[in-house]
C-alpha positions in Angstrom: -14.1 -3.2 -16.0 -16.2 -4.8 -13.3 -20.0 -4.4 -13.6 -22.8 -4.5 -11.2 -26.5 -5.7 -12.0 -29.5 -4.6 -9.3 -31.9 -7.7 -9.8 -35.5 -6.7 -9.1 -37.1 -9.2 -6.1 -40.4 -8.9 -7.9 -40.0 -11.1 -10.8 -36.2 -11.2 -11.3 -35.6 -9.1 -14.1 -32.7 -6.3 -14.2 -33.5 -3.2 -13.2 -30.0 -1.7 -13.3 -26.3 -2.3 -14.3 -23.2 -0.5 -12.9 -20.0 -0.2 -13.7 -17.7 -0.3 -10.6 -14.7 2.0 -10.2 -11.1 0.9 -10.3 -8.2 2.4 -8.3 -7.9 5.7 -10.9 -11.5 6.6 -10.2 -11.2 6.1 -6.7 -8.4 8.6 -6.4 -10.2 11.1 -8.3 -12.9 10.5 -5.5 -10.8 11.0 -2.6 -8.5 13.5 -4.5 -11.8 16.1 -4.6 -13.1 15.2 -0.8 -9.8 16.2 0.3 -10.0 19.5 -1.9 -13.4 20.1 -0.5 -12.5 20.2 3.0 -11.3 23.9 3.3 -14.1 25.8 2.0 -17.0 23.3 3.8 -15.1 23.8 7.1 -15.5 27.8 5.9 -18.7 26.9 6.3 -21.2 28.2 9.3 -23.1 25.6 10.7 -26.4 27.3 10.0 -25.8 27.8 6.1 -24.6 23.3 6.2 -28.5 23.3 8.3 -29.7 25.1 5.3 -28.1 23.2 2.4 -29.1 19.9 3.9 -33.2 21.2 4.6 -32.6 22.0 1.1 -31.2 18.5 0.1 -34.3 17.0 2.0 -36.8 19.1 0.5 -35.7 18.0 -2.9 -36.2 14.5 -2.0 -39.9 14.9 -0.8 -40.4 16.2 -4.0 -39.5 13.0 -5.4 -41.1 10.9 -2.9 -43.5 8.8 -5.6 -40.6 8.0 -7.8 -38.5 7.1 -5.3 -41.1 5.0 -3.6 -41.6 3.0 -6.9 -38.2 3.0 -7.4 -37.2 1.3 -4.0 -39.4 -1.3 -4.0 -38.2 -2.0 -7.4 -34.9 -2.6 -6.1 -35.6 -4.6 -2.7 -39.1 -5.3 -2.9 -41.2 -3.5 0.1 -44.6 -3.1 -1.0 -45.1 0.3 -2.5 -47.9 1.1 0.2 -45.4 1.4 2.4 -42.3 2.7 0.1 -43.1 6.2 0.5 -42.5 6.8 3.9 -38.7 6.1 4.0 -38.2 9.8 2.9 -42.2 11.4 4.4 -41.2 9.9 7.8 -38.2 8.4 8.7 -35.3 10.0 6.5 -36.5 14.0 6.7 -37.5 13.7 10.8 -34.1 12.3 11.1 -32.0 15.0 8.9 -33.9 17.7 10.0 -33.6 17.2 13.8 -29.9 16.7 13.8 -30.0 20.3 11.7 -31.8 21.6 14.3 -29.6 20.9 17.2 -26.1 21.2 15.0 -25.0 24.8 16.2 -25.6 23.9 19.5 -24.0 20.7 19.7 -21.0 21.6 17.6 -20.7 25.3 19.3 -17.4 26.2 21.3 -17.2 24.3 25.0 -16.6 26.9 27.6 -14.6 25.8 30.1 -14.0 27.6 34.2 -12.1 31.5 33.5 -9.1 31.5 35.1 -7.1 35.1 35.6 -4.8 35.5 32.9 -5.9 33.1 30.5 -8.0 31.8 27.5 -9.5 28.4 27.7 -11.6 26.7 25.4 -12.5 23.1 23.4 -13.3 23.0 19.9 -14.6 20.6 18.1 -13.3 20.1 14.3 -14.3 17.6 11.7 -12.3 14.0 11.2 -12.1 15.0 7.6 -13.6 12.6 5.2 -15.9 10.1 6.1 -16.8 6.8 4.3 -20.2 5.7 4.6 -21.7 2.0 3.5 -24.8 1.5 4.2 -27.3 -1.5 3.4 -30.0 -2.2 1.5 -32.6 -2.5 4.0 -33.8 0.5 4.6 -31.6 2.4 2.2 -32.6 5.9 2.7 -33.1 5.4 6.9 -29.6 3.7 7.5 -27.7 6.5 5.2 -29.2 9.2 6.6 -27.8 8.5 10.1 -24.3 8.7 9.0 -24.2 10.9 6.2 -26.4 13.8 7.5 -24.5 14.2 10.8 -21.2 13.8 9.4 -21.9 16.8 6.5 -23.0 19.0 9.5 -20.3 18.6 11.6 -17.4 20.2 8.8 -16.5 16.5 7.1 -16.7 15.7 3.5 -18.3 12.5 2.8 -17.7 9.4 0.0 -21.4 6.9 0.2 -20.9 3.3 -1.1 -24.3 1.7 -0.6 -25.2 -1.9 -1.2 -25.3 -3.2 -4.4 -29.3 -4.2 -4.7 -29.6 -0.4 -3.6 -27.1 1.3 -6.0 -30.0 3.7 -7.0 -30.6 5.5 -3.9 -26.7 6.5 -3.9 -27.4 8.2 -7.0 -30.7 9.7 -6.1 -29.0 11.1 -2.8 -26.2 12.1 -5.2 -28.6 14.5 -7.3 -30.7 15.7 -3.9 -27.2 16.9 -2.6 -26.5 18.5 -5.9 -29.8 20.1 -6.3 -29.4 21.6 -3.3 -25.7 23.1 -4.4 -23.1 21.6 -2.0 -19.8 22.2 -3.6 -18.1 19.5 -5.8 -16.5 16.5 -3.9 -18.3 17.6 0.1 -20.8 14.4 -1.1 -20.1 11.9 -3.6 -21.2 8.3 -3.9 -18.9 5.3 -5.7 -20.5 1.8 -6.4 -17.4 -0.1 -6.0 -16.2 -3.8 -5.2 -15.4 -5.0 -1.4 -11.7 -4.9 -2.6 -12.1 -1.4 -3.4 -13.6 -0.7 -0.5 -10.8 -2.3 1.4 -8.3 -0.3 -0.3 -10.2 3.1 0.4 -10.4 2.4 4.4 -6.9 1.6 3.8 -6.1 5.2 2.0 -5.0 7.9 4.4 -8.0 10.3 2.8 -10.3 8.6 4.5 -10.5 9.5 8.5 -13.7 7.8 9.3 -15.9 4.6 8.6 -19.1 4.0 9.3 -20.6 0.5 8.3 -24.3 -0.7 9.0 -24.6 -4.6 8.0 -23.8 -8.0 8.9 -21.1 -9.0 11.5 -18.8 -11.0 9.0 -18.7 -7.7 6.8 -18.4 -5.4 10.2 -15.1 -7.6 11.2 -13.9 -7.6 7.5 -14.3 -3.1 7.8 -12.4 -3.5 11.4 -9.5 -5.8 9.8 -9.2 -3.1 6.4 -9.1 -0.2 9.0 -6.8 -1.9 11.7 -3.5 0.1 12.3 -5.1 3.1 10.8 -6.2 4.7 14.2 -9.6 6.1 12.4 -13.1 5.7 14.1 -14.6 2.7 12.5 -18.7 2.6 13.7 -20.4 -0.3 13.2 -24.4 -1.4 13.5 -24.0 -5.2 12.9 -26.5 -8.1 13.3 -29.5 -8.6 15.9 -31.8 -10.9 17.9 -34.4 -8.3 19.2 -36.3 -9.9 21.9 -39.8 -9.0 23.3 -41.7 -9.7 26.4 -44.9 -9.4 27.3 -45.8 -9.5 30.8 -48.8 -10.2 32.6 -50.6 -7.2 32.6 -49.5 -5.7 29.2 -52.7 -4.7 27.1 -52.9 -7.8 25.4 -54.4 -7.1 21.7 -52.4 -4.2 21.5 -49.1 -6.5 22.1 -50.5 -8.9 19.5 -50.6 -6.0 17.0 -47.8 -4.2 17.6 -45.4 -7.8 17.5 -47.2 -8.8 14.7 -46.0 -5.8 12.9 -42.3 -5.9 14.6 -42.1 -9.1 13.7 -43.2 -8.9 10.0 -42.9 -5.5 8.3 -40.7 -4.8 6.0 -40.5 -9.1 5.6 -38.3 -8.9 8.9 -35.5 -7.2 7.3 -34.9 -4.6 9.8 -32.2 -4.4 11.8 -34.0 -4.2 15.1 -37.1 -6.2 13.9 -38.8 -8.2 16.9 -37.1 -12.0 15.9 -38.4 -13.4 19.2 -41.2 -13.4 21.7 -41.4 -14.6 25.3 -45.1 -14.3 26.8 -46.0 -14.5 30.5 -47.5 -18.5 30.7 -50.6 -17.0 32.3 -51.4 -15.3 28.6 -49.4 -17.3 26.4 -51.9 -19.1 24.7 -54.1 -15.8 24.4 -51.4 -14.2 23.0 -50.8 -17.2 20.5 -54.4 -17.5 19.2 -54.4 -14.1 18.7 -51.2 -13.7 16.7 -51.5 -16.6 14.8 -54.9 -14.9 13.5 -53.0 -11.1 13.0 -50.3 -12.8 10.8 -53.1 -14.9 8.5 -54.2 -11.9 7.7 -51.0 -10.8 5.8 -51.4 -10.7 2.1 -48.4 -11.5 0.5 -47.7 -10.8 -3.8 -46.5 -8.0 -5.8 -44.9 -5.4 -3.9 -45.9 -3.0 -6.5 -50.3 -3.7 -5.9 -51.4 -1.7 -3.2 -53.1 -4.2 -1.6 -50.4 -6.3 -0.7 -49.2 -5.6 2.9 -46.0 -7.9 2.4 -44.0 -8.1 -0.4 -40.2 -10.9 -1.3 -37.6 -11.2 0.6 -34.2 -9.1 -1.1 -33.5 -12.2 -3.0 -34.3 -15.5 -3.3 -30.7 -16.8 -1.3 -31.9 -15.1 1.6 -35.3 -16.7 1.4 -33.9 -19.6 1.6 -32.0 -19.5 4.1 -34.6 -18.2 6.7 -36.7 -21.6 4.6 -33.6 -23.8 6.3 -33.9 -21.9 9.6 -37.6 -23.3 9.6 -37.1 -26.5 8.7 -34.6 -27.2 11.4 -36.4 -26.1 13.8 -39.0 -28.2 12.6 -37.3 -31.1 12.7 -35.8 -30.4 16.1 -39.8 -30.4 17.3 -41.1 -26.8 16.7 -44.5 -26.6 15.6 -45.7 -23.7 12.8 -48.9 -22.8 13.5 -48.6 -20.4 10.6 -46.1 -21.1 7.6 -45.9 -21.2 3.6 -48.5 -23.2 2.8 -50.8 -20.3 4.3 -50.0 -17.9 1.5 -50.9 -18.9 -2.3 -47.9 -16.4 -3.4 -45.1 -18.3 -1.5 -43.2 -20.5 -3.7 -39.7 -22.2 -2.9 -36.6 -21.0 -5.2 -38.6 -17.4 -5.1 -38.0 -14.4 -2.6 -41.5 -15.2 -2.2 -41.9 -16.2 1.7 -45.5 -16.1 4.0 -44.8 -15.4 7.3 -44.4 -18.2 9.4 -45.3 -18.4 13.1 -42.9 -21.1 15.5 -44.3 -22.0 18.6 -42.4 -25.5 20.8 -39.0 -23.7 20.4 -35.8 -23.6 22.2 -32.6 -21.6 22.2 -30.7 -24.1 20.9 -32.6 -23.4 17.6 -31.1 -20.8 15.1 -34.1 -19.9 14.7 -34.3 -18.7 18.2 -30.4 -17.7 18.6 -29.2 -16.4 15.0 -30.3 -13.2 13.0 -32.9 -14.5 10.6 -33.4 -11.4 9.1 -36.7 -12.6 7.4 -40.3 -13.5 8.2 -40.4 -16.0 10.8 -41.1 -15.6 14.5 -40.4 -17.9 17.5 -42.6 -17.6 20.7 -41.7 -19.0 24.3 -43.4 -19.2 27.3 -41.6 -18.1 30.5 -42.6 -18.0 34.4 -41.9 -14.4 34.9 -39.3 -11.3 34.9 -36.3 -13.5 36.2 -36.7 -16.0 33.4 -37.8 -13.3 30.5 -34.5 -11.3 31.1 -31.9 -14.7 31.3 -33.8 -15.6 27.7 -33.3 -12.0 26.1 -29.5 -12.2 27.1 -29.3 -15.2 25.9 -27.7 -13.7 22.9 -24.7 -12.8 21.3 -26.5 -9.5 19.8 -27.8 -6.6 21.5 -29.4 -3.6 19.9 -32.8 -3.7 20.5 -35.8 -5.1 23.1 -39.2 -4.4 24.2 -41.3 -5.0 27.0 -44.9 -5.1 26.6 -46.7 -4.0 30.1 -48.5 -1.1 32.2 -46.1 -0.8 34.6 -43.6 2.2 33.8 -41.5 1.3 36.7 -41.3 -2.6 36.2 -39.9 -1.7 32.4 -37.4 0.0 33.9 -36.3 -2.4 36.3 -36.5 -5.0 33.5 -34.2 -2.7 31.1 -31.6 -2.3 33.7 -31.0 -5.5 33.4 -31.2 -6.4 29.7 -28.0 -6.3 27.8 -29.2 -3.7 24.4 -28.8 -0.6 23.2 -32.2 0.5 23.4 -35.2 -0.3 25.6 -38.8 0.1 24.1 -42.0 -0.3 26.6 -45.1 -0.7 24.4 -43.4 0.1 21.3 -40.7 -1.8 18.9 -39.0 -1.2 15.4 -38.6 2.4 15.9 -35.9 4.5 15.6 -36.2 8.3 17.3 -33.4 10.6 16.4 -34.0 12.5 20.0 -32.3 9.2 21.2 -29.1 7.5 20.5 -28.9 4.8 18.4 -26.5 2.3 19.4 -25.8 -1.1 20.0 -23.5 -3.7 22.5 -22.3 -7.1 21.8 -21.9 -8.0 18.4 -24.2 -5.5 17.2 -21.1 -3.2 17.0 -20.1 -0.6 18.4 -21.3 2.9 16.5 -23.1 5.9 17.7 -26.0 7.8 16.0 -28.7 10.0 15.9 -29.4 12.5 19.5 -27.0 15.0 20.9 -24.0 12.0 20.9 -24.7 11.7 17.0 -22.0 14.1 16.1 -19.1 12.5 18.0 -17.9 9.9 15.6 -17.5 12.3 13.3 -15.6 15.3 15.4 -12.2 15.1 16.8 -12.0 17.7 19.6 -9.1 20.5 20.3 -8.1 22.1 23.3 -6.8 25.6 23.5 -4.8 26.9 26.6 -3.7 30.6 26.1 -2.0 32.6 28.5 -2.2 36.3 28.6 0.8 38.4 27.9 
């Protein structure tokens, strides 16, 4: 049988080995989610808001293994580990509990003499979730959560350099006694995967990762008629106007730009500054990002720790070189950071300035530690450069002027529009993307809708 190894970022060692399941396994899988449905439908809303509080508070529990753990596995320093499940994970689950019976309740429609009219909304059924490796506990959450609440069983394949956190969710779920088969969690090939989209059990997909892997879930799924949601790549773009409160922008890009080594999904990959500050703005970023200290993840003092792997490190390594040699200029770069060694997931920040869009650096996700930084004229010319992209999920303007950012966002072709803020996701809001950042919905009021289908009845009165 096929295994799976989880090689540790830090020093390349293996931290965990896996076998995958085959096609028996897999129906056994699908076999108890289906069996599940009845009695979680059964259900009340309320007592599925209990179950997963429950589920949650087991985790914070947990939260100093699991932060250990995690960076283990994908190598954000442990100073910041912790708050996947203190912040992010439980304000999420917990305010898409608190608006479940409200959202999923009964729609009332007009009375009409002699008749009984109302919508329902029911659960797909079962819901396949893969999520990434990124922010493994933040991206599962988003699906998984929602999905359980709203009557579905769901099946969690999460990357492989994360297989961990499927199996610590597995045990938080348990813990907090939801019935056999409602959650379960497979580590299992991209064939298998294929073949499970393809199995009439599952009535839902939800995928968060790269675009060649969102188009390979679409093609598995095609002719199936099932929702397929997808969060793909990204090119977040940020301006900074004029009048924006200048060392605040420096901070706050700095950290867009660079936390979590730039592996977010709507991490700030590129910067266009008002000409009249550019250079202002430059200095001071330039001295922000020197002040990164890069090493082991698992030493409290460092404040940014390897790249997932050393492939991916080298990859954002070529996207700096070319744009080198095509005449960009890095004002900061490897040589700044004693830790950074090539063949290593070991990678400084580096800081481009002299770029152009016809760099990948300035036009492909790089999905690492390296930032590009343009000068524009003004509104007109910062708005043509941020749709200058083939992604859309995320972009931020950087200014005093309430109304301008609005004006600004009209225009901008993204899911979301931050003013004075980036790299943040609020569950009040809904998180969603255009272009070839997919097409899935989650999070808010909306967050329930991929995973309901909805009924109509029309009675009529003896």
């Amino acid at each position: 049988m096929a295994v799976q190894q989880i090689v540790s970022p830090i020093d390349g060692s293996v931290l965990a080995e896996r076998t995958l399941v085959d096609a028996a396994r897999v129906k056994v899988v699908l076999a108890a989610a289906h069996a599940a449905r009845r009695q979680w439908i059964a259900t009340p809303v309320g007592r599925r808001a209990e179950m997963v509080e429950a589920m949650v508070r087991h985790l914070e529990t947990e939260v100093d293994e699991i932060a250990v753990e995690l960076t283990r596995q994908m190598g954000r320093p442990v100073l910041y580990t912790p708050n996947e499940i203190k912040r992010g994970f439980q304000e999420r689950a917990r305010h898409m509990a608190s608006i479940a019976a409200a959202q999923l309740a009964q729609i009332e429609v007009p009375r009409t003499e002699g008749f009984t009219k109302f919508i329902r909304r029911e659960p797909v059924g079962t819901v396949l979730v893969i999520a990434p490796w990124n922010y493994p506990y933040l991206t599962a959450v988003n699906s998984i959560v929602p999905a359980l609440l709203a009557g579905n069983t769901v099946v969690l394949k999460h990357a492989a350099q994360t297989m961990l956190v499927a199996e610590r969710l597995q045990r938080a779920f348990d813990a907090a006694n939801f019935a056999p088969g409602v959650f379960q969690h497979v580590h299992a090939s991209h064939d298998t995967v294929a073949a499970m989209i393809a199995d009439r059990r599952v009535d839902g997909v939800v995928f968060t990762g790269s675009v060649p892997g969102g188009a390979a879930i679409e093609r598995a799924a095609a002719g199936r008629f099932i929702g397929v949601g997808t969060e793909l790549g990204g090119k977040d773009p940020s301006y900074v106007r004029a009048d924006a409160d200048l060392p605040y922008a420096i901070a706050e890009n700095v950290d867009g730009a660079f936390f979590n080594s730039g592996q977010s999904c709507c991490a700030i990959e590129r910067i266009y500054v008002h000409r009249g500050i550019y250079r202002d703005f430059v200095d001071g970023f330039v001295a922000a990002t020197r002040k990164y200290v890069l090493g082991d993840p698992l030493d409290v003092a460092t404040t940014i720790g390897p790249m997932v792997t050393a492939a991916a490190a080298e990859s954002v390594r070529s996207q700096i070189a070319a744009a080198v040699a095509a005449g960009a200029t890095a004002l900061v770069g490897e040589a700044d950071f004693a830790a950074s060694q090539t063949g290593t997931p070991y990678l400084g920040p580096t800081v481009l300035v002299d770029v152009t869009h016809e760099m990948t650096v300035m036009s492909e996700e790089s999905f690492g530690p390296v930032i590009g930084i343009m000068p524009v004229d003004g509104d007109d010319e910062a708005i043509a450069r941020m749709n200058d992209s083939r992604y859309g999920l995320t972009a931020s303007i950087w200014t005093r002027d309430v109304d301008a950012a609005v004006r600004i966002g009209e225009r901008i072709e993204t899911g979301t529009v931050y003013m004075n803020r980036c790299d943040y996701v609020d569950p009040v809001l809904v998180w969603t993307g255009v272009k070839e950042t997919g097409h899935g919905i989650a999070l808010s009021s909306l967050g329930f809708d991929p995973y309901v289908r909805t009924k109509s009845y029309h009675l009529k009165h003896p």
